[in-house]
Every structure is written in structure tokens, then in C-alpha cells.
Steps between C-alpha positions, in 0.01 A plus 500: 500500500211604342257800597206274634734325710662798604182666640387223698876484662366835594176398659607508845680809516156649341306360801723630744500828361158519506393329814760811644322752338209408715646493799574873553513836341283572164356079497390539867319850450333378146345194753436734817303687185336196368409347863306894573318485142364093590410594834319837406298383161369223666566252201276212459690307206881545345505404114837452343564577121802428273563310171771199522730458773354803657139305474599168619720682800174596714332167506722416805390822589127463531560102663672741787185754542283236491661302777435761651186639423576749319272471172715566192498359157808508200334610104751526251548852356353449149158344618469756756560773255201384246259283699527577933556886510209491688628341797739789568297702780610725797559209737706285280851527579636491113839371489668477124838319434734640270869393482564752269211708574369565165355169396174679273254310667605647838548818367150534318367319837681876701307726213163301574502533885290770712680725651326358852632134428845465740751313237843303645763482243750217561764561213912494469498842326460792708454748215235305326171597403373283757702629783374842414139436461425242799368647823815352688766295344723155640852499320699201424841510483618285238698701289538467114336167352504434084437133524185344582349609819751284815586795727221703465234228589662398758574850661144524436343199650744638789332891513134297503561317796656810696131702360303197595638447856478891540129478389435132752688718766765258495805718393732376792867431557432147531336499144816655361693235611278233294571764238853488548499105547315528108791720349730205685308275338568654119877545580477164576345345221754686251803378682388144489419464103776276472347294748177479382427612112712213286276227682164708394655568159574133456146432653327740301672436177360733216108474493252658254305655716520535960225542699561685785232420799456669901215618696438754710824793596750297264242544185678823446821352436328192290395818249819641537670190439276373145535847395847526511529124318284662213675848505886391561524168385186531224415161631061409524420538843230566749425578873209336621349470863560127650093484511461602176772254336262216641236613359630371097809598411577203717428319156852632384688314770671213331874371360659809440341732709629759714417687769635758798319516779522773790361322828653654826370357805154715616113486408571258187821297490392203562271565152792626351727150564168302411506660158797430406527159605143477301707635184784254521233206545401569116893543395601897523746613739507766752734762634338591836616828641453498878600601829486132668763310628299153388678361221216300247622152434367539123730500229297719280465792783840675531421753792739810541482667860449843577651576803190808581244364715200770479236401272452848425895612414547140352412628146842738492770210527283270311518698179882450512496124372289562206685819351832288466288220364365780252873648427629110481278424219508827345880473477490125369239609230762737378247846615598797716290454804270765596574677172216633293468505197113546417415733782636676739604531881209759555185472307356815355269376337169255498 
């Protein structure tokens, strides 16, 4: 067993360690903290900042405010650093996203920030630079990670929807056990490979390049999912909204073509199953990733079911399928998955 392989075997213990953490002691005072800061300030917006997986986490974030009115917006680290500073003022709730907690954009982000701006850190390292320098911080507990980020974006998609209920006033015992039902979900989907990842193999074969397509709280996990493709298999890849896909890259769709698309049932999936039945009418083939029971009567859409059926939580189980696609064609190309070798796990530099 490799190392990629063996840290998403770890996933669910991860999620269950942290979803604990929250429930009592030092988690429940850092949110009884967090809940007295949000009601006092008087916030009018929450912006989320982070570079990768710690970027693309927070877009299911904000599609949670906003449901429920709460205005927020997601800017990844480096553009806010040179070109939105601005937009940091005393009722902006600034939350930055760190696994490691010393990514340099977030860190330079920390060193630019008035001392009157209230900053959340949401990081797996408790002695990090930004664990010391945020006004209040929101742990994961993931332990250790060397590999591409698996148990660490998923703890952390798991800590932003225990802040965002807090800040919707929706932090409830019935919302835990959705949570709980998601870390099911993951267990799940890792006991089942068997079941399910020879037929996508087979189905997917070995393209030159996977476009990876969602829409709305599962977009986080399509960026998750392309990066990892690029970063642990050094395939082409790219996350693109379901809109946006229509709007020309369409044009690529033809013999040969192939595509994963996230569509659990909610605001869009009867777009989602519309797209890729669109796709295989011009000869690609899809992998749909969804929570439904239907079963499409296309050959060229192979669906695999996530059994988590929150829109919102949806994104954590769904990244399961496409990490062992990643480490399956990783392994076949002969590469250590997850492995770099022209960077490394935290960035400390631009």
C-alpha cells in the first residue's frame, strides 16, 4: 500500500476526530468564542482566503451563507494579497485557510491586516503561524499528511460547515447527524472500491486530459478533484462550472472524451444529468458522481452513488471516487501518487 492510499484509508477516522473536537471541551469554547465575536462586530460580509485545496474548500462555504443570507464571497490568497487588500475592513469577517498554516500568501495576507480586522484561521497545525496570528482559530484534526492534500481537505470542508452553521445559527444536534451520515458516507465509499472502481477504470481507460465539471456546493470538490489529476497523477485536467463548460469548451466533447461530473440531487441536478447526456450525444463518456438512486440508461454515463444526501456535505464523500481514480492511474503510469517532485507539500514561496 502506498502513502496516498494510505491517507485516504484514514479519511474517516480524521473526520471523526474532528467533528469530536467540536462537540465539547477546547472545539466547543473556540465556537462559543467565534459565535460572541459574529454577534458583537456586527459583520456584514465573510471572505474566505487560501491557495489550492484550502481555496477551492470555501466555495461550498459561501453557497451555505448565501442560502442563507449571509453575504460572503471566496478570493484566493495570492489575488487578495496584490490586487483586493482593500476589501479587508472592520466588518469583514476574514477567514484564511491554511492546512499547514504557513502557505506565504496567507502568511503575508496575517502581516498586511489591521490590527481592527477580526481574522478566523481554519488550519490542521495548531502551532502554525496562522494559528498564532488569527483573532480566533478552528483546528482540524487530521493528523500527519505528506501526500497530496485527501485528509486534510476533507477535515476541512468538515470544520467549514461546523463555522458556517455556527455563523447561520444552525449548529444543532440534528445537523451533526447529517455530519455524521457524511463521515458514513466516506467509510462507505472506501469499503466499496472493489465494487465500484474496476468498472470506472475500464470506463475511463487512460485519457490525455479529464475534465472535471459541478455547480454550485460540489464545485469545491470538482477543483479538488482536477487538481489532484494534475498534481498526483500529472495528468491535463481542469474544473470547470457546468454553466461555464456550455459556454465552449463544449467544442471538446467528441470520440475520446472524458468527463466526471458531480451532480447530487438539489438546485441543479437535473442540469448536471442534461450535461452529460449532451457530452455523450457528440461521443465522450461520463462518470457522473451523484447521490441518486436513478440509474441513466446511457452507456456512455457510468454513475457512482454517494450514499450522503445533503447538497451541502455531498462534496466530502464525493472526493473519494476521484482520488483512487488519481492513485489508479498514477500507479499504472509507473509514478508515486501524491509525490512531489517539483514543489512541495507547503508553498513558501510565489
Amino acid at each position: 500500500m502506498n502513502k496516498f492510499v494510505k491517507e485516504i484509508l484514514e479519511q474517516p477516522k480524521a473526520l471523526e476526530d474532528t467533528l469530536n473536537f467540536y462537540l465539547n471541551g477546547e472545539g466547543q469554547s473556540q465556537l462559543d468564542k467565534i459565535s460572541e465575536l459574529y454577534k458583537r462586530k456586527n459583520f456584514n460580509q465573510v471572505l474566505f482566503t487560501g491557495m489550492g485545496s484550502s481555496f477551492f474548500a470555501p466555495h461550498t462555504s459561501s453557497c451555505y451563507l448565501s442560502k442563507h443570507g449571509i453575504d460572503s464571497r471566496t478570493i484566493n490568497a495570492g489575488e487578495l494579497l496584490h490586487y483586493h487588500l482593500p476589501l479587508l475592513r472592520e466588518n469583514t469577517l476574514v477567514t484564511c485557510i491554511s492546512q499547514s498554516g504557513e502557505s506565504y500568501e496567507v502568511v503575508k495576507i496575517l502581516e498586511k491586516l489591521n490590527e481592527n480586522i477580526a481574522c478566523i484561521g481554519i488550519s490542521n497545525e495548531e502551532k502554525s503561524t496562522l494559528a498564532g496570528k488569527a483573532t480566533l482559530t478552528l483546528l482540524s484534526k487530521a493528523g500527519r499528511e505528506d501526500m497530496t492534500s485527501t485528509k486534510t481537505y476533507v477535515a476541512t470542508l468538515l470544520v467549514l460547515s461546523v463555522f458556517t452553521n455556527l455563523l447561520a445559527g444552525k449548529w444543532l444536534p440534528q445537523q451533526m447527524t447529517e455530519m455524521v451520515q457524511a463521515i458514513d458516507a466516506v467509510d462507505k465509499m472506501i469499503n466499496s472500491r472493489k465494487e465500484w472502481l474496476a468498472p470506472v477504470m475500464e470506463f475511463l481507460g487512460h485519457p490525455q486530459f479529464v475534465q472535471v465539471i459541478g455547480r454550485g456546493p460540489s464545485y469545491s470538490s470538482v477543483l479538488q478533484g482536477a487538481l489532484m489529476i494534475m498534481e498526483a497523477s500529472r495528468n491535463p485536467a481542469s474544473g470547470m462550472y457546468g454553466g461555464e463548460f456550455r459556454h465552449g469548451p463544449m467544442e471538446m466533447a467528441k470520440k475520446g472524451f472524458r468527463a466526471i461530473v458531480l451532480a447530487p440531487l438539489g438546485a441543479t441536478y437535473e442540469q448536471g444529468i442534461k450535461l452529460a447526456d449532451d457530452i455523450t450525444k457528440f461521443g465522450g463518456r461520463v462518470v457522473l458522481i451523484t447521490n441518486s438512486q436513478e440509474v441513466s440508461a446511457n452507456p456512455d454515463v457510468l454513475p457512482v452513488h454517494i450514499p450522503c444526501q445533503d447538497e451541502f456535505l455531498f462534496p466530502i464523500p464525493a472526493i473519494v471516487p476521484l482520488q483512487f481514480i488519481v492513485n489508479q492511474w498514477a500507479t499504472d503510469a509507473g509514478n508515486e501518487p501524491g509525490d512531489f517532485t517539483r514543489g512541495a507539500k507547503v508553498t513558501l514561496t510565489e
